[in-house]
C-alpha positions as CSV (number, residue, x, y, z in Angstrom):
1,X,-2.8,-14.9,25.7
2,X,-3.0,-12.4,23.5
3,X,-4.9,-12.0,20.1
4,X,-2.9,-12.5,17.1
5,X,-2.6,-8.9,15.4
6,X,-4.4,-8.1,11.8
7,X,-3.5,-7.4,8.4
8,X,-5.3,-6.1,5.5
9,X,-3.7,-6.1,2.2
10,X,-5.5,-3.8,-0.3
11,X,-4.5,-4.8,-3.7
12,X,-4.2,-8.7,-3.4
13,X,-1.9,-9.4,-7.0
14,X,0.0,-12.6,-7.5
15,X,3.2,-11.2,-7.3
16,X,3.5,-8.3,-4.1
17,X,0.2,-8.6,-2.8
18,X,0.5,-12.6,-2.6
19,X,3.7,-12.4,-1.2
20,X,3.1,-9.9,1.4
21,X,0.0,-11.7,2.4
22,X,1.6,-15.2,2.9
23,X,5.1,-13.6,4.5
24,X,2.6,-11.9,7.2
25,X,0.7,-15.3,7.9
26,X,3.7,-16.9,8.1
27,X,4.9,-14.0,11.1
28,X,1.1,-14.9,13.2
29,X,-0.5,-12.4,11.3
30,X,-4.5,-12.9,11.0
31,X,-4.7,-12.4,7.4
32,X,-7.1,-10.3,5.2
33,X,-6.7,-9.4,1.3
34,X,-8.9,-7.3,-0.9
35,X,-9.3,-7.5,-4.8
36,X,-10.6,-6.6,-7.6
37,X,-11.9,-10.1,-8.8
38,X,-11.9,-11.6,-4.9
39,X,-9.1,-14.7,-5.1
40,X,-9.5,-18.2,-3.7
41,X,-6.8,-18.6,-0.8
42,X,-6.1,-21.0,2.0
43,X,-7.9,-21.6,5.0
44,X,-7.4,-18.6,7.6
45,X,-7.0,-15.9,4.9
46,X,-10.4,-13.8,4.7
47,X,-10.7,-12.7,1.1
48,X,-12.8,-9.9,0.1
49,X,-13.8,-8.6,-3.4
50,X,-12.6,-4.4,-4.2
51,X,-13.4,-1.9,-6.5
52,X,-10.9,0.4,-5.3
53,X,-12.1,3.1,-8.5
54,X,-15.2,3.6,-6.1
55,X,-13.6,5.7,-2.5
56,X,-16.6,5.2,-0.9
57,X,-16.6,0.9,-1.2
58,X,-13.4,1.3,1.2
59,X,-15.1,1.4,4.9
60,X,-16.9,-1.6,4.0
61,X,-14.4,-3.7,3.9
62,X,-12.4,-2.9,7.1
63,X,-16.1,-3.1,8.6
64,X,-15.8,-6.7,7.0
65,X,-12.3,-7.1,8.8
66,X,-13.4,-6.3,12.0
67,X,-16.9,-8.6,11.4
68,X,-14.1,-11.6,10.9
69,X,-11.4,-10.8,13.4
70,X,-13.4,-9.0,16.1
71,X,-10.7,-6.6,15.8
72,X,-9.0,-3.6,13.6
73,X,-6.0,-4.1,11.2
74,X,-2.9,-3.2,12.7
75,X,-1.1,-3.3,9.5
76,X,-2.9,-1.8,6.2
77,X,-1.0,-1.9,3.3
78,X,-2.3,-0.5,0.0
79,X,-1.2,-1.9,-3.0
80,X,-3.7,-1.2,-5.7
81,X,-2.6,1.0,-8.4
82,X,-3.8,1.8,-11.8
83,X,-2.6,3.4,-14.7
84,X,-4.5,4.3,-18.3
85,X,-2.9,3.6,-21.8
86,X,-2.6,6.5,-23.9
87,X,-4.7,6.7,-27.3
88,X,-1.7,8.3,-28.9
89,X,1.6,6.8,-27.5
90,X,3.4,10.6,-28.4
91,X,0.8,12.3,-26.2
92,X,-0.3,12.5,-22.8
93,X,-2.8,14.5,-23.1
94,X,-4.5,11.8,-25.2
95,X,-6.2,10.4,-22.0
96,X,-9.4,11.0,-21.4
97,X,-10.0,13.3,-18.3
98,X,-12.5,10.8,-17.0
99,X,-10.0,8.2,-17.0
100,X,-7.1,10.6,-15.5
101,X,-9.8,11.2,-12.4
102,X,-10.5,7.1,-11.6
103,X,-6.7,6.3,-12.1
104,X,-6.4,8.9,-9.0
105,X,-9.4,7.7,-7.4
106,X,-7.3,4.3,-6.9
107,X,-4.0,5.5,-6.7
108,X,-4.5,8.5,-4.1
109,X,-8.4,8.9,-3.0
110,X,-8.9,5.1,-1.8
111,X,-5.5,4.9,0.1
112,X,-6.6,8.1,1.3
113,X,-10.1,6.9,3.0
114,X,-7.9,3.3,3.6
115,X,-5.7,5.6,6.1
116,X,-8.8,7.5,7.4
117,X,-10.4,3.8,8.4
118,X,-6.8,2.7,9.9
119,X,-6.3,6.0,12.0
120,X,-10.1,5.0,13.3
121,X,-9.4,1.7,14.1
122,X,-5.9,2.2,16.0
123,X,-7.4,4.3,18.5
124,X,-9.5,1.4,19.6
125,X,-6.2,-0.9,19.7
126,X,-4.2,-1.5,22.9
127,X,-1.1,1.0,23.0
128,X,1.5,-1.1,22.5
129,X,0.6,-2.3,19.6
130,X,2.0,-1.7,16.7
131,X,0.3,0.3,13.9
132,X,1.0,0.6,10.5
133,X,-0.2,1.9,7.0
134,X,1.9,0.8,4.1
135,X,1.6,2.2,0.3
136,X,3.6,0.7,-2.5
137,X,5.2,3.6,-3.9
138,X,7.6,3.9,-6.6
139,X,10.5,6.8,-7.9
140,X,8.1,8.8,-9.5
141,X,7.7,11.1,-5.7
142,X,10.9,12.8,-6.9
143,X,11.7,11.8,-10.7
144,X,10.1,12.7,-13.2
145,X,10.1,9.0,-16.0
146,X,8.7,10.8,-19.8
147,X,6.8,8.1,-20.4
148,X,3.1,8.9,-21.4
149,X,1.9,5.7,-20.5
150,X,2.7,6.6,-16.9
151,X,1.1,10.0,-16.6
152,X,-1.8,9.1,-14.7
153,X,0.3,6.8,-12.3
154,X,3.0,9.1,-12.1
155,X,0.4,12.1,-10.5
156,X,-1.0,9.4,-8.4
157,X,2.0,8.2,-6.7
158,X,3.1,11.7,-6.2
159,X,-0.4,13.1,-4.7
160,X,-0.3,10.1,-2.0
161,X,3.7,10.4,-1.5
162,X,2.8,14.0,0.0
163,X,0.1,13.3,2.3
164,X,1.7,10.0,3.6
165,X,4.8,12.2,5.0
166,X,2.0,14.5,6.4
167,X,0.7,11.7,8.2
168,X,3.8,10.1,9.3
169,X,5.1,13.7,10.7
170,X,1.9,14.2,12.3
171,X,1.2,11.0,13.9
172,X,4.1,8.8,14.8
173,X,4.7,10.5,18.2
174,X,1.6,8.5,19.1
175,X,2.9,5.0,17.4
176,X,1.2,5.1,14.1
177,X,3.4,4.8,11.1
178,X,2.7,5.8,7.7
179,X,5.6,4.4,5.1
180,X,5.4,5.2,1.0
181,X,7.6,1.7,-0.2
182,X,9.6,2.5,-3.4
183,X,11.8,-0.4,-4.0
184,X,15.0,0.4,-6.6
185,X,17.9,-1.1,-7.9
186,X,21.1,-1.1,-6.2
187,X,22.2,2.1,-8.4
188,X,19.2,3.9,-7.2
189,X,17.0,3.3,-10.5
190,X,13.8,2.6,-11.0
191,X,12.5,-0.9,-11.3
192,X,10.2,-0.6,-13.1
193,X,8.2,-4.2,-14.0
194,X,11.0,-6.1,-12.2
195,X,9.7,-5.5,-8.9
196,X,10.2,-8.4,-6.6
197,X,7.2,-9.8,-4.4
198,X,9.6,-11.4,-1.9
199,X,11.7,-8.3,-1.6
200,X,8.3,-6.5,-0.5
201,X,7.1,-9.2,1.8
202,X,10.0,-9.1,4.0
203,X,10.4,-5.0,3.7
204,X,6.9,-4.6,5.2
205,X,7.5,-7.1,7.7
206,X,10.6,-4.9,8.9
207,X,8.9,-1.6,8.7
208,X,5.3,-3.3,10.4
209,X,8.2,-3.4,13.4
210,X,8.9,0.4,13.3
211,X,12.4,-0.3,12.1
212,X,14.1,3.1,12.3
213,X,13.1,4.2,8.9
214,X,12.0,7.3,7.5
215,X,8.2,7.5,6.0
216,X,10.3,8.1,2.2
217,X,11.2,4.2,2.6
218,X,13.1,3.1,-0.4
219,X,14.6,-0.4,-0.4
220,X,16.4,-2.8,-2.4
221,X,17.1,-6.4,-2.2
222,X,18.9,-8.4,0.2
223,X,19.8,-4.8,2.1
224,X,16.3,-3.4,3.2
225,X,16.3,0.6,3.6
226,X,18.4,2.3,1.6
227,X,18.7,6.2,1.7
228,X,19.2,7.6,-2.5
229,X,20.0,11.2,-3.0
């Protein structure tokens, strides 16, 4: 029989992160979720504590994966993200540089390395199997939202949007997939803070399947993949 397949959710949250890790359980998915604080869960669910500021904290924990499951994740799915308040709300330039470079360290340098450690792992997989990385993306790839408050977030999202289409161009002739999830309203907008953790759960389920959609994989609820202009 075989082994049931692996997933490592980086960036564990109560709302996406929680519901992408039970929605994969819940498909015979062994179960693994990263942190910042390290969260209580059920039994099966290996829970590991992040710092996701710090690039060179990420091999340990797929080391700790494969220490668990005797096997690589075949799904990764990074869902950390972080964003610094302006001191002035008119200005942008208010944030402190030091601030601007560990917002990217999260939201592009450790999904970065999180891919690196995937691409490692698939190879030893059998090749059949399925493999997956996964970033929870949002509109600000290709439009620009004046908001000050999401500068920092805003060059993150873009930096990591680039080289996950690299990726995906590069490497899904052999299988591996490599998806940048921006879930919108059903006029194309952007969501914002009303983003849904079901919606997600059962997106990444469809594109851990290699659905036929592109690596630019925008969604909205109830309809899965929707192209916007």
């Amino acid at each position: 029989m075989a082994a049931k397949p692996v997933v490592l959710v980086l960036g564990a949250g109560p709302r996406i992160g929680a519901s992408v890790a039970e929605k994969f359980a819940s498909n015979g998915y062994r179960v693994a979720i990263a942190s910042r604080k390290g969260l209580k869960t059920t039994d099966g669910i290996l829970s590991l504590k992040a710092d996701f500021a710090k690039p060179d904290s990420i091999p340990a924990l797929f080391s700790a994966v494969r220490a668990e499951f005797r096997a690589s994740p075949s799904v990764v799915i990074y869902n950390a993200a972080a964003l610094t308040s302006t001191p002035d709300k008119d200005s942008m330039f208010s944030i402190p540089a030091e601030s601007v470079a560990s917002d990217l360290s999260v939201n592009t340098v450790s999904p970065y390395v999180a891919a690196q450690q995937a691409v490692s792992g698939w190879e030893t997989l059998p090749k059949e199997t399925k493999k997956t990385f996964i970033y929870t993306g949002n509109i600000m790839n290709v439009s620009i939202v004046p908001m000050p408050l999401m500068m920092d977030l805003g060059m993150g999202k873009s930096a990591s949007a680039f080289w996950i289409g690299v990726a995906d161009a590069m490497y899904s002739a052999q299988g591996f997939r490599f998806f940048y999830a921006d879930e919108r309203h059903g006029d194309g907008k952007f969501k914002g803070q009303t983003l849904d953790g079901s919606a997600h759960a059962e997106f990444y389920t469809q594109l851990a399947n290699h659905e036929n959609v592109p690596w630019h994989a925008t969604f909205v609820k109830g309809n899965g993949y929707v192209k916007f202009e």
